[in-house]
C-alpha angles and dihedrals in degrees: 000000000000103000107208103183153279134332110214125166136151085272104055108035103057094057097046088047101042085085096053098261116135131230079244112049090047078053095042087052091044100054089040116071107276125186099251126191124167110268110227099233109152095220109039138028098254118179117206110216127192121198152125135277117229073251092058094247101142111219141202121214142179110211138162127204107236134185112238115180075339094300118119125244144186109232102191107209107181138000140174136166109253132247115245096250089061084048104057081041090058098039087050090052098046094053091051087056098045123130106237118250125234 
């Protein structure tokens, strides 16, 4: 699936702003390689998303991919830097569900 971009608007960034976090580094984390896994909201697809800044914040983020003149786009939704003890609990889990490496 072709990303083109981002969907802002004056609904979605403030609350996506009001914990710190930048328009860039929820970018930064969205084009990276976050960790996704659906988000159980009754009434939309949400996706939940997990990455690092450029900085090396990691950040945790609620998003939906939504079609925009046909085109798809990533709506962030929420987003907030997480607390260490998310973060040793995601660290932990990543390293049980690597690939191994030759």
């Amino acid at each position: 699936m072709r990303i083109a971009g981002f969907d802002w608007d004056k609904g979605n960034w403030p609350k996506c702003g009001k914990h710190g976090v930048s328009r860039e580094e929820i970018e930064q984390v969205l084009r990276g390689t976050p960790a996704v896994m659906p988000d159980p909201h009754p009434q939309e697809s949400r996706i939940r998303g997990i990455g690092k800044t450029q900085a090396g914040r990691y950040v945790f983020l609620v998003f939906m991919l939504r079609k925009v003149d046909a085109k798809t786009m990533l709506r962030p939704i929420s987003a907030r830097y997480m607390h260490q003890k998310e973060i040793d609990h995601y660290e932990i889990q990543s390293k049980a569900h690597a690939l191994p490496r030759n």
